[in-house]
N, C-alpha and C positions, 0 to 999 in steps of 0.2 A: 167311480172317478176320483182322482186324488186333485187336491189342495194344493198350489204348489206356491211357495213361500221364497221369493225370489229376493235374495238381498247383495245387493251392489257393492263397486270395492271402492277403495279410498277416492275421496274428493268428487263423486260420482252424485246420481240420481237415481228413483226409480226407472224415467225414463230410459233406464238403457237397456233395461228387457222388455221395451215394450212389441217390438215385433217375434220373440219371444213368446208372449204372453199372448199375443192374437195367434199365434202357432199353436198351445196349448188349448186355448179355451174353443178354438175349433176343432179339435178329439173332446171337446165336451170335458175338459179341467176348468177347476176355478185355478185363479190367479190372486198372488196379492205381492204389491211390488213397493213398498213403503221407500219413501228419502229418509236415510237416516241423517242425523246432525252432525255431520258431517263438520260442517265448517261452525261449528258453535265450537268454543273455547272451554265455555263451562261441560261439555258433554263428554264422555268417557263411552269404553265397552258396555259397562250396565245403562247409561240413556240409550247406547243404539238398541240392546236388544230391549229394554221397556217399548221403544219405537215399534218394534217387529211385532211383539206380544200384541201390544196394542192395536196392531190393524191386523195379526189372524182373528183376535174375535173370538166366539162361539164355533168359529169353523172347524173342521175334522181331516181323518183323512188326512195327515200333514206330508208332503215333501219338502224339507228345507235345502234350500239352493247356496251356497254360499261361492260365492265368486271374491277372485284375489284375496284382499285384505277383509271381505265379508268372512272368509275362512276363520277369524275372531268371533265373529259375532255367531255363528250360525250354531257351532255347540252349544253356544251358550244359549241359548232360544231352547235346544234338545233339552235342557235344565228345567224349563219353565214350562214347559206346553207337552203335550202327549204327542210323538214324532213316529211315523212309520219310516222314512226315511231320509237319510243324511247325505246329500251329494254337493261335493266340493269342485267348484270349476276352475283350473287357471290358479289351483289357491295358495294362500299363505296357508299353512298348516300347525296351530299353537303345541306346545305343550303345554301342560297345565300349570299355573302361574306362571308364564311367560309374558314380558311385556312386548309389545310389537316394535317397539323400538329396539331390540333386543335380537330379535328372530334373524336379523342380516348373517349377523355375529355368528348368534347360537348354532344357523345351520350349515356353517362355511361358504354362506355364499360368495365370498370374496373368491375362495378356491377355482371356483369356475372358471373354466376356459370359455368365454363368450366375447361376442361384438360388443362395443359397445356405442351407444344410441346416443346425441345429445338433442334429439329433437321429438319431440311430445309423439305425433301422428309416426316417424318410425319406429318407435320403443311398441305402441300402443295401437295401433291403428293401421298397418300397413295392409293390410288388406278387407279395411272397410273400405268403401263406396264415400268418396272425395267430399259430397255433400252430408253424407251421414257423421262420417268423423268430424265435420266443423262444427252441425250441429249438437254434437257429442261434448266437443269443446267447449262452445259456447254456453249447454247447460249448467257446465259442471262447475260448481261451488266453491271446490279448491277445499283440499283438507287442511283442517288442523291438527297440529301436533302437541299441543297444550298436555294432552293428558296419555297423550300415546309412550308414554313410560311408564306406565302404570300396569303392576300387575295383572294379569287374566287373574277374574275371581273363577274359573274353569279349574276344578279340583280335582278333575281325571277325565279321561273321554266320556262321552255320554253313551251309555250301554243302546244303542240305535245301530242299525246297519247302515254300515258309510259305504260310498263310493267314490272315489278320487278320477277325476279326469282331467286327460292332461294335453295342451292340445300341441302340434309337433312343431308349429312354424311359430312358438312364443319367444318372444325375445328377450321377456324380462323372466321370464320362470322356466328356462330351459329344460324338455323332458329327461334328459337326462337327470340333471339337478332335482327336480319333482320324482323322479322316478326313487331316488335315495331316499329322498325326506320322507314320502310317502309310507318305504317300506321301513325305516328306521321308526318311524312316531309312530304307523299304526298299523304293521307289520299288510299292506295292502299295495299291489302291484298296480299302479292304475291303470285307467284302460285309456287308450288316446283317439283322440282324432285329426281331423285336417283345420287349420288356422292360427290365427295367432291368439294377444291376450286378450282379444274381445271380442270372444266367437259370436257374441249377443248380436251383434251388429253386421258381425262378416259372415256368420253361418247361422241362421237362426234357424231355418228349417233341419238343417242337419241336427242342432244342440236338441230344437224340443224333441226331434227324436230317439235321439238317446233320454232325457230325460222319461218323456212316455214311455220306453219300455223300459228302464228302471223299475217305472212304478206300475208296471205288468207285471215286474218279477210273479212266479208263484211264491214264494217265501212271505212277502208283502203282503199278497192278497189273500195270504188263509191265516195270517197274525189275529 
């Protein structure tokens, strides 16, 4: 059984994979679902993943999860700890020293032909369950941008087998849009599903199952 190293996106909590993470640890996965510091001023990319390092632990086995803007953090974890594998959900996707304030720019998202959103629960949440997205809201910390100009110390991809998933009804990461950056940054087609940017919430049963059979690959399991 694998590890699975679930890290959240901007302004967020652990809490958001948590029915998630009751999906997985019933196939008999562990879980570790860490808050990173989000909303600390003094904290940058290297505090969030020290964060992540610090509550895998001694564990094994790793799958790291990187969701939206966790898609910073999550390589960089791949740097530090021994990773079987890399699966990016919904995500921003870095280049190596890129700062995230930068990636808007960098990957023409301007270019997009999309709707656009001015209200929190339609950009993010349109198809969570009314109580869950409040509760969603309610947790959430609210990011700081203090140090989000700050180069990625990410000095090339992390030699891990990645997976990119992209899900069809996002609003703010358009599969289209995802489907370019994807194949442009890490030459990989992603595989999609049904929902929007926060399938954690609106699809969990569906998400951990793509993640468990990720980490069924045979490739994974004879490493």
């Amino acid at each position: 059984m694998a590890t699975f190293v679930l890290i959240h996106g901007a302004g967020d909590v652990g809490w958001y994979w948590h029915l998630v993470t009751a999906e997985l640890r019933a196939r008999g996965h562990d879980t570790v679902a860490p808050d990173l510091p989000c909303s600390d001023d003094a904290a940058g990319l290297p505090e969030y993943v020290d964060t992540v390092v610090d509550a895998i632990g001694d564990r094994t086995d790793l799958v790291v999860v990187g969701q939206s803007l966790g898609g910073f953090t999550a390589p960089l974890v791949c740097d530090r700890v021994a990773v079987d594998l890399l699966v990016l959900v919904a995500p921003m996707i870095p280049a190596p020293g890129e700062a995230p304030t930068d990636y808007w720019t960098a990957t023409r998202y301007g270019d997009e032909a999309r709707d656009q959103y001015d209200d929190t629960i339609d950009l993010f949440y349109q198809d969570v369950p009314p109580e869950l997205a409040a509760e969603a809201l309610r947790r959430a910390p609210g990011q700081s941008t203090t140090r989000m100009a700050e180069p990625s110390p990410m000095l090339a991809w992390p030699d891990v087998p990645t997976r990119v998933l992209s899900c069809r009804d996002d609003r703010l990461l358009p599969t289209g849009y995802l489907r370019r950056v994807a194949r442009d940054r890490l030459g990989i087609t992603p595989d999609e599903m049904d929902g929007g940017h926060t399938p954690a919430l609106s699809r969990p049963h569906d998400l951990a199952n793509r993640l468990d059979a990720y980490a069924a690959e045979p490739s994974l399991l004879h490493r």
